[in-house]
C-alpha positions as a printed Julia matrix, in Angstrom:
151×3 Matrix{Float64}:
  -7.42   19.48  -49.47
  -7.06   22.35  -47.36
 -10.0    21.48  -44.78
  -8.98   17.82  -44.43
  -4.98   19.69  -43.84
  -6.89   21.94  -41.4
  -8.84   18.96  -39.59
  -5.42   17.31  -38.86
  -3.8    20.41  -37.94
  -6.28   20.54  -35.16
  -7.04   17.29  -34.2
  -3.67   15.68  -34.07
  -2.44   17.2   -31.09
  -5.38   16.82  -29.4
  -5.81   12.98  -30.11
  -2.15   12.83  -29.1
  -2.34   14.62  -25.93
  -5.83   12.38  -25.03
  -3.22    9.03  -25.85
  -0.33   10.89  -23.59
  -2.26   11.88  -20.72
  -4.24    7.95  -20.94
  -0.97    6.53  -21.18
   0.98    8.28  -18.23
  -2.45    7.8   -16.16
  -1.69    3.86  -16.32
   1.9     4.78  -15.73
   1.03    5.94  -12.51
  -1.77    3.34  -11.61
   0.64    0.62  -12.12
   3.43    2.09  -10.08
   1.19    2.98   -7.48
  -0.25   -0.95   -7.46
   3.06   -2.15   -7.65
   4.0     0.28   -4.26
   0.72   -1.34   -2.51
   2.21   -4.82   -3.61
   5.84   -3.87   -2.2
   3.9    -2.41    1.3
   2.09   -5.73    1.83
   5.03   -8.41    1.02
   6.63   -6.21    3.95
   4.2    -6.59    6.27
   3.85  -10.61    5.28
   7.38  -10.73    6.03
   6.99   -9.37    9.27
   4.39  -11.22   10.38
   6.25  -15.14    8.82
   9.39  -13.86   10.93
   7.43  -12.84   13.87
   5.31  -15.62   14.91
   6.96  -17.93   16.05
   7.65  -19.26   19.54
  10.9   -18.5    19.2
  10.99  -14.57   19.09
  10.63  -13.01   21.78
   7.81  -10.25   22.8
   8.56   -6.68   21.91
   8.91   -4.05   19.25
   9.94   -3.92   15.59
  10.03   -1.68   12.81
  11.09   -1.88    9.06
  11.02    0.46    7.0
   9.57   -0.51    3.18
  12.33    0.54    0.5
   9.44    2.0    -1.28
   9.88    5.92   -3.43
   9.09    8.55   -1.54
   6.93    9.94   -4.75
   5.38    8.25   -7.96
   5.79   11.04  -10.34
   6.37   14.79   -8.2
   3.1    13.05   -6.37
   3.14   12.06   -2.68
   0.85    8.85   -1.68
  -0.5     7.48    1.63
  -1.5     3.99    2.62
  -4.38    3.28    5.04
  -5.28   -0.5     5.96
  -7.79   -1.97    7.46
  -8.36   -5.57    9.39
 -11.05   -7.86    8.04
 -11.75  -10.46   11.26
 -13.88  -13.25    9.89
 -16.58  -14.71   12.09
 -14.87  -18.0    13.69
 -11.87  -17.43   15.94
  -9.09  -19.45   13.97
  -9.49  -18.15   10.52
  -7.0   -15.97    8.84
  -7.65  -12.28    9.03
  -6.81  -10.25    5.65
  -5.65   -6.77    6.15
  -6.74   -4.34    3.09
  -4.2    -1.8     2.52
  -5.43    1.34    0.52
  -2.53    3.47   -0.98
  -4.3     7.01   -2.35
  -2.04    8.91   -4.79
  -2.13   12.64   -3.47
  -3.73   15.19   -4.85
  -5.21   12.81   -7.73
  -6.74   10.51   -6.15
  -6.13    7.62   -7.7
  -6.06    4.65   -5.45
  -4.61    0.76   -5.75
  -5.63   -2.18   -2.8
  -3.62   -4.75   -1.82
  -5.09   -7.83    0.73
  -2.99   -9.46    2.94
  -3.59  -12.85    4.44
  -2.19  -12.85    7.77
  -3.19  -15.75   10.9
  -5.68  -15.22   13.79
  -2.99  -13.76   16.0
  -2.99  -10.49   14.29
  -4.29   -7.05   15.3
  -4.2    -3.81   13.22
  -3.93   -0.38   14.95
  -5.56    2.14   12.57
  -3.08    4.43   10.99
  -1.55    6.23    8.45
   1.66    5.62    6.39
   2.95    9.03    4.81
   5.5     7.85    1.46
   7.32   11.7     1.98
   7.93   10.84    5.66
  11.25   10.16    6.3
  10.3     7.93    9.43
   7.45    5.96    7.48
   7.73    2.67    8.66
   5.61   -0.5     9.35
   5.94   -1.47   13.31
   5.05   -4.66   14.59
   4.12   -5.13   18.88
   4.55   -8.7    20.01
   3.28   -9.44   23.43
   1.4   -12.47   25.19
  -2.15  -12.86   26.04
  -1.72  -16.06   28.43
  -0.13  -18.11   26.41
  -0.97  -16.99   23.36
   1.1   -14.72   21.05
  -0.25  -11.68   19.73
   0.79   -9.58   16.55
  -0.09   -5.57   16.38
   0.61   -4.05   13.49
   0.43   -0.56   12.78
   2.29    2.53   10.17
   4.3     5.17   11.58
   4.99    8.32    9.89
């Protein structure tokens, strides 16, 4: 009796700290995803509201009502601009958020039109500026989207 009382005197708050610390790790996985899901419907937005004849060429920025932490932890989001081969296809931009310092990460893709370009920069979640902008301008007679973060 007193070894088995012994075993679970020991191993019961390890086994419950292993189920804790698995359990707040998804926690923060799926808050993180969902942040990366919130980031792209923004810039989806942007780009349905933006392209059409209609708007004029310029500058826009919205900032995502996205926390500025997931848990004490700050996070960044990266993206990056997959062109396919033919000229008319939709482009997909890849957005990376990276949970800071634990480096946990969660992707979101992003299928955008042809028209789009993707300026190669950093969104910062403890900025108080972070924002997504969006350049319109003309090439001809052709309307062109850049997107881009700033921090």
């Amino acid at each position: 009796m007193v070894p088995v009382l012994i075993v679970l005197v020991l191993l019961l708050p390890f086994s419950m700290s292993m189920m804790t610390s698995t359990w707040i790790d998804a926690r923060r996985q799926v808050l993180l995803q969902d942040a990366a899901f919130q980031l792209g419907s923004t810039i989806q937005q942007l780009y349905f509201a933006l392209d059409s004849d209609e708007v004029a060429a310029g500058t826009i920025s919205q900032s995502p009502h996205l926390p500025q932490t997931i848990e004490s932890y700050t996070y960044t989001a990266t993206g990056y601009l997959a062109i396919p081969t033919l000229d008319n296809e939709s482009r997909t931009l890849i957005l990376t958020l990276t949970l800071h310092p634990l480096g946990k990460t969660a992707k979101s893709n992003i299928v955008l039109g042809p028209n789009v370009l993707w300026n190669d920069s950093v969104f910062a979640s403890n900025s108080t500026y972070a924002c997504v902008k969006v350049q319109k301008f003309y090439v001809g007679a052709h309307p062109q989207l850049l997107f881009y973060f700033e921090s």
